[in-house]
C-alpha positions in Angstrom: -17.9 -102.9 -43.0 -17.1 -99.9 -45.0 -19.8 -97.0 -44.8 -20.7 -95.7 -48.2 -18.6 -92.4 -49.5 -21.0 -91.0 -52.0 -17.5 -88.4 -52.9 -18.1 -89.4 -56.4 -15.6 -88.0 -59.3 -17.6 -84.8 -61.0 -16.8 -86.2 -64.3 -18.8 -89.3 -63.2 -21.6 -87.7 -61.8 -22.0 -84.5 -63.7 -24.2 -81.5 -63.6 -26.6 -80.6 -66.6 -24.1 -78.8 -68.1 -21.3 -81.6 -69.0 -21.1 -83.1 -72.1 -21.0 -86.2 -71.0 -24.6 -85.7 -68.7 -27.1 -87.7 -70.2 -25.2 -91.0 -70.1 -23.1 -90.6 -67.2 -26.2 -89.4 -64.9 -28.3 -92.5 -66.1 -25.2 -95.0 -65.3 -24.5 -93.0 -61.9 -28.4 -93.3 -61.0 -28.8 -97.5 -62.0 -25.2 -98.0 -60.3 -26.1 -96.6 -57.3 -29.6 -98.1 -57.1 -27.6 -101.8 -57.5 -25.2 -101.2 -55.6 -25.9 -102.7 -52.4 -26.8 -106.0 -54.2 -23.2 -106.3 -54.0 -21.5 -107.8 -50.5 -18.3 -108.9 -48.8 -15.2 -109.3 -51.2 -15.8 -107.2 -53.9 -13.5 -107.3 -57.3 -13.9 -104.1 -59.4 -13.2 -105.5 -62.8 -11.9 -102.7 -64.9 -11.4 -100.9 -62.1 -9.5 -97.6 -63.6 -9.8 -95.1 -61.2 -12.2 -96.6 -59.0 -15.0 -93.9 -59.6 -18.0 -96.0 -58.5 -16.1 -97.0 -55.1 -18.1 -94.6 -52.8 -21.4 -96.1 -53.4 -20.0 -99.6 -52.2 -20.4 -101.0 -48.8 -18.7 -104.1 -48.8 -15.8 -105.8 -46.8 -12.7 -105.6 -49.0 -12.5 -104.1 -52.5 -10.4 -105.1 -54.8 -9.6 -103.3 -57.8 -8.2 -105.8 -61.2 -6.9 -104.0 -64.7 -4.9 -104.7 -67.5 -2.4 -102.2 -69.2 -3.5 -101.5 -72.6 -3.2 -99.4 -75.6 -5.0 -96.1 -75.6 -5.4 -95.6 -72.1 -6.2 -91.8 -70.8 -5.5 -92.4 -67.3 -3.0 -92.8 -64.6 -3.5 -96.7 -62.9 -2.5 -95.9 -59.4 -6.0 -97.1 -58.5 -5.4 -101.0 -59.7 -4.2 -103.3 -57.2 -3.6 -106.0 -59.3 -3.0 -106.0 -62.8 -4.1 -109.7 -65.0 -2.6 -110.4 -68.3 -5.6 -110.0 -70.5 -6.4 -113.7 -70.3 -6.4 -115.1 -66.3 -7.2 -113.4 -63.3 -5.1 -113.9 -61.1 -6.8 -115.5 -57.9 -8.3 -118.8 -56.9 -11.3 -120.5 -57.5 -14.6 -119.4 -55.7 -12.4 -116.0 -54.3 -15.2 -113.1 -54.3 -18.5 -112.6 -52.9 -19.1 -110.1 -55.9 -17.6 -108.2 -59.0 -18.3 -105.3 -60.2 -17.7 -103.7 -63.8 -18.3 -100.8 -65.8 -17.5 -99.8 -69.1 -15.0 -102.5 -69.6 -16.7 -105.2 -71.9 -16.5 -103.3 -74.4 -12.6 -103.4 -74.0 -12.4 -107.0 -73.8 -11.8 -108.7 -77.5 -12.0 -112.2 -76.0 -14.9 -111.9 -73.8 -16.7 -115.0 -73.5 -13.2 -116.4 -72.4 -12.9 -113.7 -69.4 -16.4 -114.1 -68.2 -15.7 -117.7 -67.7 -12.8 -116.6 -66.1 -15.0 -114.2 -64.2 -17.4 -117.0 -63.6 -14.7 -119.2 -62.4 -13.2 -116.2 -59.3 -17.1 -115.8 -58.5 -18.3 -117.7 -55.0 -21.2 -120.2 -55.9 -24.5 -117.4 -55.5 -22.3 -114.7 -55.9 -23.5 -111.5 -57.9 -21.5 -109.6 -60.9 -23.3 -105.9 -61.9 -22.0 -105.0 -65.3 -22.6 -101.8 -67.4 -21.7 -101.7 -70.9 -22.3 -99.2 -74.0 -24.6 -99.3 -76.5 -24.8 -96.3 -78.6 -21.8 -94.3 -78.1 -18.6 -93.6 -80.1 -15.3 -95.4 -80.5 -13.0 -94.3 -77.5 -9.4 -95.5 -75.7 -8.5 -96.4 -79.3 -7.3 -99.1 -80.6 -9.4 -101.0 -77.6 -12.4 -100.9 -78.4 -13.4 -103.7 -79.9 -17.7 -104.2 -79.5 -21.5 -102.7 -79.0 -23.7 -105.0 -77.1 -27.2 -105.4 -77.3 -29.6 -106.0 -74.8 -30.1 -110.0 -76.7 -26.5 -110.4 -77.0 -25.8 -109.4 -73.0 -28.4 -112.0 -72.0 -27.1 -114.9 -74.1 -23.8 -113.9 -73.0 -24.3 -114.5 -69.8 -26.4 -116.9 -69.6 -24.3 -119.1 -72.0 -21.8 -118.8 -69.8 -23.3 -120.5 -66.3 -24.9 -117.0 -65.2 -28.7 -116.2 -64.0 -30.0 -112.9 -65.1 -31.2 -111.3 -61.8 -31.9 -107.9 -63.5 -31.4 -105.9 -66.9 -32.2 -102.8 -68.2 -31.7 -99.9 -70.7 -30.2 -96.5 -70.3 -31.7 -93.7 -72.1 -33.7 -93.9 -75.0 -34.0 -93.0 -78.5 -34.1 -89.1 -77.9 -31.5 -89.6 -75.2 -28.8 -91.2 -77.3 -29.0 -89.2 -80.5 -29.1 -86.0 -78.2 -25.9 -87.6 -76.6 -24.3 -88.6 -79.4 -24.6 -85.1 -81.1 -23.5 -83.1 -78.0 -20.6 -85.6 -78.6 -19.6 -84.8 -82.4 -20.0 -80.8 -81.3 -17.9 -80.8 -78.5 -15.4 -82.9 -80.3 -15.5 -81.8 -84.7 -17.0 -77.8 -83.8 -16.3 -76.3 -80.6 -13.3 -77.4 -80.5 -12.4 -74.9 -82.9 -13.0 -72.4 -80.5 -9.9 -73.8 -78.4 -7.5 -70.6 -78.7 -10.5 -67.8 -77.5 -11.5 -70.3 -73.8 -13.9 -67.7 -72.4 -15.8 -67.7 -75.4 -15.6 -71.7 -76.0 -16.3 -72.0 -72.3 -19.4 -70.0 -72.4 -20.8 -71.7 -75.7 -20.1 -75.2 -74.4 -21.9 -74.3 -71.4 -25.1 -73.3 -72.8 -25.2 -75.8 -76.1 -24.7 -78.8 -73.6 -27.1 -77.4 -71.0 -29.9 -76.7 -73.5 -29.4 -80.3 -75.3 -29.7 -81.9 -72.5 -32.6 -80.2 -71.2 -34.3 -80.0 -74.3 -33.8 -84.1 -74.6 -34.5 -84.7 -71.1 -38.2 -83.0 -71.5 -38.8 -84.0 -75.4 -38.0 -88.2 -73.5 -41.2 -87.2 -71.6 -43.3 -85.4 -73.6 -42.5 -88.0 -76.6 -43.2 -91.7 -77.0 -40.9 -94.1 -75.6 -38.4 -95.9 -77.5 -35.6 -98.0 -76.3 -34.3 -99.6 -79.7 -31.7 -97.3 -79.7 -30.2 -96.4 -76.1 -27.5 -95.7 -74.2 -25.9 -98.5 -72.0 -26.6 -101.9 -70.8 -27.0 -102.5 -67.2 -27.0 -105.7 -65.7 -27.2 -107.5 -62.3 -26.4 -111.5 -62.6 -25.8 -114.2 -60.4 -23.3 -117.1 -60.7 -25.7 -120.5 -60.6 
């Protein structure tokens, strides 16, 4: 069995001062936490470029993807590519899937998680992150926002057992996230011809945003009716 490489992609586990911080270090935290739910023959669903790998231990791991429009990254990673419809492997194949950020992708979903159902040994476990409040991206494919009601009948509708679910970030999180977002994006970005300068001013907005909404999350009530990502843990019954 593999040992666990926690060599993790910056960009996926970033420090305080990345844009992308608050819901990137939530994910990285409830991904590795799960992570060893997950044994044997592994299918990373959505793989892209594999950046959760290092906090699997499991026997073989198999990354699946499909080619679409709007894709920022180079697919080197996938091992085998489906069409969008079936994967392509037999009945009962993996001991567990894995996928993150990816429903949100998938326009005919209830049809690929009975196809995901269908790969998916009898007791087998799929862990499954997906947005909730965060903008459109790898346009035109993006196609939904889940919510925490919609994940479970999803699954369960579908011949799964919810083992575990929860929220990402909270109310302060996501608006803090979603802002840091829009500036990086709509105003620094204007800053893009003098880099020192932009570099310096995106390093202290982000750093103070996401400090200040990291503390106002604690010293705050809690609200989750607005958060960042779904995470889920499910079994095949």
């Amino acid at each position: 069995m593999a040992n666990i490489n926690r060599d993790i992609p910056t960009a996926f586990n970033p420090g305080i001062s990345h844009p992308l911080f608050l819901i990137r270090s939530n994910l990285f935290k409830s991904i590795s936490r799960l992570a060893p739910s997950l044994q044997g023959r592994m299918m990373d669903f959505g793989c892209g470029l594999k950046p959760y790998k290092g906090l699997f231990s499991v026997d073989e791991y198999i990354g699946v993807d499909y080619k679409a429009e709007g894709e920022t990254y180079e697919q080197g990673q996938v091992d085998v590519f489906y069409d969008g419809k079936t994967i392509p492997f037999p009945d009962d194949h993996f001991d567990s899937i894995f996928s993150s950020e990816v429903f949100e992708h998938v326009f005919n979903l209830p049809e690929i998680l009975q196809e995901l159902r269908r790969v998916l040994k009898p007791g087998g476990r799929i862990l499954v992150t997906c947005p909730f409040a965060f903008g459109e991206h790898e346009i035109p494919s993006d196609y939904a926002r889940y919510t925490s009601f919609a994940m479970r009948h999803m699954f369960e509708s579908n011949g799964f057992v919810v083992r575990e679910y929860h929220k990402t970030g909270g109310t302060i999180e996501a608006i803090t996230q979603l802002r840091i977002v829009y500036w990086n994006r709509h105003i620094l970005s204007v800053l893009k011809d003098i880099p020192v300068v932009r570099s310096v001013a995106r390093t202290v907005f982000f750093t103070a945003n996401n400090l200040l909404a990291m503390a106002f999350s604690r010293l705050f009530p809690e609200s989750r009716d607005l958060y960042l990502n779904n995470v889920m843990l499910a079994e095949k019954s």
